[in-house]
C-alpha positions as CSV (number, residue, x, y, z in Angstrom):
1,X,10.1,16.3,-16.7
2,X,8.8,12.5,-16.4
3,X,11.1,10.0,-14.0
4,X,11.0,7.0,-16.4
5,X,11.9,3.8,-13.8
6,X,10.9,0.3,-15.1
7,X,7.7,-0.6,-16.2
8,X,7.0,-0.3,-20.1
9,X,3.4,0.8,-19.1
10,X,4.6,3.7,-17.1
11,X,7.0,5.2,-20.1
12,X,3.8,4.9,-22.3
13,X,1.9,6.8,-20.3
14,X,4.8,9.2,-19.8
15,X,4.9,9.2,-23.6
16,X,1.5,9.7,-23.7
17,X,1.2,12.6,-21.7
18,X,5.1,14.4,-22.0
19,X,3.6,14.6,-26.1
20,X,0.8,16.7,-24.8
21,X,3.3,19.0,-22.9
22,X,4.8,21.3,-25.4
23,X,7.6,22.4,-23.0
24,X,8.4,19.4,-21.5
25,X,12.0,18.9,-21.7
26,X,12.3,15.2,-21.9
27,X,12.4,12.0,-19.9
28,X,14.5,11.1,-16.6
29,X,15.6,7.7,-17.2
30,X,16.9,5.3,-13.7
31,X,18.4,1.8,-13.9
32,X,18.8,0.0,-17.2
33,X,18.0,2.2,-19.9
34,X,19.6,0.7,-23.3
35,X,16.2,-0.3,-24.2
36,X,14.7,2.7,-23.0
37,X,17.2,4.7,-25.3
38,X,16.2,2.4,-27.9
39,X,12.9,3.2,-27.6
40,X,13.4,6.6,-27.2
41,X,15.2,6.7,-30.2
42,X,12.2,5.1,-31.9
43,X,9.6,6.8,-30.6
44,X,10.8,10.6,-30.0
45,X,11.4,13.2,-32.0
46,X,14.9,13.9,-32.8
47,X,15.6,16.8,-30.5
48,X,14.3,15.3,-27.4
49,X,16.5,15.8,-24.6
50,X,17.9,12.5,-22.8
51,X,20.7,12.6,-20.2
52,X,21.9,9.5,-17.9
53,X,22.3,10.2,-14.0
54,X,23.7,8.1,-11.7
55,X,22.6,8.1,-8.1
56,X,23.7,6.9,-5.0
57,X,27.0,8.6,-5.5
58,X,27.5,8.7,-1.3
59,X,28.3,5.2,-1.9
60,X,31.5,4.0,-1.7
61,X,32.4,3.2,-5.7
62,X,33.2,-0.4,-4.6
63,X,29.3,-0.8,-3.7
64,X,27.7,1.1,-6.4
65,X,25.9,-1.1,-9.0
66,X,27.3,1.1,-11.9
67,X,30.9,2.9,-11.2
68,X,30.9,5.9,-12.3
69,X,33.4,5.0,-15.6
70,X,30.9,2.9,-16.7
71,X,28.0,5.0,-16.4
72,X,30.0,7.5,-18.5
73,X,30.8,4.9,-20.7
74,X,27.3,4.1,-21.2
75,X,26.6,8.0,-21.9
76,X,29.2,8.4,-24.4
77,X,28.4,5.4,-26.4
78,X,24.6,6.9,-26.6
79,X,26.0,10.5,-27.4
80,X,23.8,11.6,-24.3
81,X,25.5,13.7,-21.3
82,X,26.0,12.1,-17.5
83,X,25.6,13.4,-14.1
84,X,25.4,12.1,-11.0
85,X,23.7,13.1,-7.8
86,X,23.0,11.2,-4.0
């Protein structure tokens, strides 16, 4: 599994190599990922594996960059599944 966090180079070299890896499940993707879904989408073959998680969840939800209905929001309008974790 490849931690995909904001730099386009880094997801091509993720790309790159995860196409190498024949049982790689798929990326991690953290922060804003409607282009890297887009991309994804793009670029991957169909059955790739994608899932949203949401971290700092020890935060109060008043504090946390992306509530938690949101980031399921986000998940459900991409068809993908959501999870959080601290």
């Amino acid at each position: 599994m490849f931690l995909i966090d904001y730099a386009w180079e880094l997801w091509m070299y993720c790309w790159s190599t995860m196409q190498q890896m024949n049982n790689d499940p798929g990326p991690l993707f953290v922060l804003d990922i409607r282009n890297w879904i887009r991309n994804i989408e793009h670029h991957a073959p169909s059955n790739v594996n994608k899932i949203l998680v949401g971290n700092k969840v020890d935060l109060d939800e008043s504090k946390r960059a992306v509530q938690k209905p949101k980031g399921q929001a986000l998940a459900n309008e991409y068809g993908i599944k959501f999870f959080e974790t601290v």
